[in-house]
C-alpha positions in Angstrom: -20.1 40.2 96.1 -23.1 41.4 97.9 -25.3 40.7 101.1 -29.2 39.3 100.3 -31.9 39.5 102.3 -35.8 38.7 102.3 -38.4 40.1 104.8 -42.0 38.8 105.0 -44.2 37.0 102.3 -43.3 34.7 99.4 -46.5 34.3 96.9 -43.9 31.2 94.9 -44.6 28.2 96.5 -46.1 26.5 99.7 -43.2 24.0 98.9 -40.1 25.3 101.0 -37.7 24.4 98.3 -39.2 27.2 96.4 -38.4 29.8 99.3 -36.0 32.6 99.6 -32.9 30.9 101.1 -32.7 28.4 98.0 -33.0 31.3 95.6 -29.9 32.8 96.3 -31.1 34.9 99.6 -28.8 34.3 102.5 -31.0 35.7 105.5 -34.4 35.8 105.4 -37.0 36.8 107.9 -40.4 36.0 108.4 -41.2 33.9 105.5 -44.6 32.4 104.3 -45.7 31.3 101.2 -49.3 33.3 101.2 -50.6 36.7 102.1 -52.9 36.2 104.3 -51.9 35.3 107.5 -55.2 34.4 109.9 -54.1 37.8 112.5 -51.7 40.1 112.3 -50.8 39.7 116.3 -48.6 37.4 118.0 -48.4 34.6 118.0 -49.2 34.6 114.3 -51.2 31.3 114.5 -52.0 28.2 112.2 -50.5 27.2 108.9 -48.7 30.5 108.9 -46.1 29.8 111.1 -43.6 32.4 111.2 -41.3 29.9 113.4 -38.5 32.5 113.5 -41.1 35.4 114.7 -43.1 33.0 117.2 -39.7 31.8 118.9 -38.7 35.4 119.8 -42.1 37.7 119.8 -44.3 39.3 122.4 -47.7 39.4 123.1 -49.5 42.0 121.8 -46.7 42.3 118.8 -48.3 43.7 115.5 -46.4 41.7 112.6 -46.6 44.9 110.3 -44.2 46.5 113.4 -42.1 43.0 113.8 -41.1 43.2 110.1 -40.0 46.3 110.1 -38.3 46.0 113.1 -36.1 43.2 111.5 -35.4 45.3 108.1 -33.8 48.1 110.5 -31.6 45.5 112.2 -30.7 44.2 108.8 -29.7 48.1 107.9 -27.6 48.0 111.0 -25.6 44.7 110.5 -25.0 46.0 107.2 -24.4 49.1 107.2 -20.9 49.9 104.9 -21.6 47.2 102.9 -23.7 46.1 99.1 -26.7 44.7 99.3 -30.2 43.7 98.8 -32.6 44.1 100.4 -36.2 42.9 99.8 -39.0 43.3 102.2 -42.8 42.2 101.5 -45.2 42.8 104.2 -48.2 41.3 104.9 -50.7 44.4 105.3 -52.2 44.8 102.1 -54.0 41.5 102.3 -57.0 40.2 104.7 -57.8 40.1 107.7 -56.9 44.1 107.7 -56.5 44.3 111.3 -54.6 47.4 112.7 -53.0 48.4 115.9 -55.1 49.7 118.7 -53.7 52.9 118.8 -53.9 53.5 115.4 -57.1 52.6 114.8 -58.6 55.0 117.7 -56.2 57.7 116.3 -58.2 57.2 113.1 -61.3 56.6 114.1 -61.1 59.9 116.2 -59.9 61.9 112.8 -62.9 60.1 111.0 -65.6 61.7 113.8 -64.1 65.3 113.1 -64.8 65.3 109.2 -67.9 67.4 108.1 
């Protein structure tokens, strides 16, 4: 009686059986059977295909961003109703690459500390 969702990486299997929409989730987002993609900007390149992401992304599009982008959309679309919602992102695991912006912010932040 409830709405299921999966956003982002699936450590079960590189066999698509195994993936979210045959284990009960009906919308899923983003889905890859490992953690480490080989860059976290578009087009999201090599084994890791992220079809759904490529089809529709930007260049320059940070996949950390792109994911969460798609969870608020999900929100939207179901907003008023049950549901669950699981998201997994990819920016815990290597190649820890981070947006430009952010990483001058930081960087600048790091040169003021005694």
């Amino acid at each position: 009686g409830y709405a299921t969702a999966h956003v982002g990486k699936w450590h079960l299997s590189e066999d698509t059986t195994y993936y979210p929409q045959h284990q009960g989730f009906e919308r899923t987002v983003g889905v890859a059977p490992a953690g480490s993609p080989p860059g976290f900007f578009y087009p999201y390149k090599s084994y890791f295909t992220l079809e759904d992401l490529r089809k529709t992304g930007r260049p320059g599009e940070y996949l950390t961003d792109r994911l969460t982008d798609e969870t608020l959309r999900i929100l939207d679309d179901w907003k008023g109703r049950t549901f669950f919602l699981n998201v997994a992102h990819y920016a815990p695991h290597i190649p820890l690459q981070a947006r430009p912006d952010l990483l001058a912010k930081y960087e600048a932040k790091a040169q003021t500390v005694p």
